[in-house]
N, C-alpha and C positions, 0 to 999 in steps of 0.2 A: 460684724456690721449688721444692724437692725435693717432690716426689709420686710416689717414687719406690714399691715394695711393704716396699720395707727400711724407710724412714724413717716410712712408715706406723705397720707394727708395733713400731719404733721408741717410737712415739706412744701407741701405745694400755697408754698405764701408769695407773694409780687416782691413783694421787701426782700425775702433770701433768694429769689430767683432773678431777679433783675440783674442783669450785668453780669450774669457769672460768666466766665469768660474757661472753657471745657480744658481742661488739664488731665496725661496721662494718671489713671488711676483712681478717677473719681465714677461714683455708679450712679448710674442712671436711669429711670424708669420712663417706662413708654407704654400708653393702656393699647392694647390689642381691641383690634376695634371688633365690634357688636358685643362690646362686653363681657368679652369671652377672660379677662384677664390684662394682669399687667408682668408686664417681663423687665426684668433687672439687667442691665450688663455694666462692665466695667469698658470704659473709655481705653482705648490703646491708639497708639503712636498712627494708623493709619486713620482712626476716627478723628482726630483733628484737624482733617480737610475739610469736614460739613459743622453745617450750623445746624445749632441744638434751641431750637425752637422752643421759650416756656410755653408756648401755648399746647406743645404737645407731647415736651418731655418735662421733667421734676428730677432736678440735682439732688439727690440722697447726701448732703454731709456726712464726713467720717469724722470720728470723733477730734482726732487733729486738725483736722479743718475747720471744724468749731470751734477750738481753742485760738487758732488763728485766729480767728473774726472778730474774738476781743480784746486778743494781747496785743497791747502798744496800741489800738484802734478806738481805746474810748477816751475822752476828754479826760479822763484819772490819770491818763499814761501808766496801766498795768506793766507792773513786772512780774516774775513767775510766779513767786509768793504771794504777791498781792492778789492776782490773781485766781489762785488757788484759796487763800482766806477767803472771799469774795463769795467765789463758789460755794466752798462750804456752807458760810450762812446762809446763802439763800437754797441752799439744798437740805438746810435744818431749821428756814423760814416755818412757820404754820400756815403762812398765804400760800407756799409752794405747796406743802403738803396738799392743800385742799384744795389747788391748781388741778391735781390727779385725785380720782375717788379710789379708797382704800384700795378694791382689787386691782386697779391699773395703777396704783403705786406698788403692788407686787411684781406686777410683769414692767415695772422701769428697767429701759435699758439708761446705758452712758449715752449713748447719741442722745435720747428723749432730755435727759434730765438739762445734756448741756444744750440742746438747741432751746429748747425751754430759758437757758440762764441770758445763752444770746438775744434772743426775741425779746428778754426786759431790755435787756445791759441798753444794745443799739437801738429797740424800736419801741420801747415801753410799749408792749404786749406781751399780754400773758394769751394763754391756751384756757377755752371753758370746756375740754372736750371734742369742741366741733369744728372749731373756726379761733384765730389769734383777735382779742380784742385790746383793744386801746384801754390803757390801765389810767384810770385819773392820780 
């Protein structure tokens, strides 16, 4: 699981945060305040009693969680293979490649590459690095 600072910030979008709704097993980060750090934990069965505020926490996707988010979920009506082809190209796109600058396409994780495929599929945004923008 990428808990990396990249795939963090990665994370922290309105569009993949809105409405998540906290499920056994999902991780989550929370910044320690005066800037001392951010802490990671996994959601369990008695942390479903509170509410997970985006303004103060960032749901981490697992890589199955991202594949959730487009299968059966996008107007194409993905099935597994289709889904899978889909991926592929756009992970051997040249626009993807130059999404990420050569050294941070070495250190792509599976989370990056798929919340990346997510962020076009449902929200036409790509990633410049810093922030997701609106792709014409």
């Amino acid at each position: 699981m990428d808990t990396s600072k990249e795939y963090i910030k990665m994370c922290e979008n309105w569009d993949l945060q809105t409405d998540r709704v906290p499920q056994v097993g999902d991780f989550y980060t929370e910044s320690i305040r005066d800037g001392a750090g951010t802490m990671v934990f996994v959601i369990s069965g008695d942390d479903l009693k509170y509410t997970f505020d985006p303004n103060y926490y960032t749901w981490l996707p697992r890589q199955d969680q991202l594949q959730e988010m487009v299968l059966g979920q996008i107007t194409r009506a993905y099935n597994l293979w289709t889904m899978i082809t889909h991926f592929n190209e756009f992970s051997r796109d040249s626009g993807t490649v130059s999404m990420f600058d050569r050294q941070t396409w070495y250190y792509m994780t599976m989370e990056k590459l798929w919340l990346a495929f997510v962020m076009k599929e449902k929200f036409n945004k790509i990633w410049d690095g810093k922030n997701w923008i609106n792709q014409n």
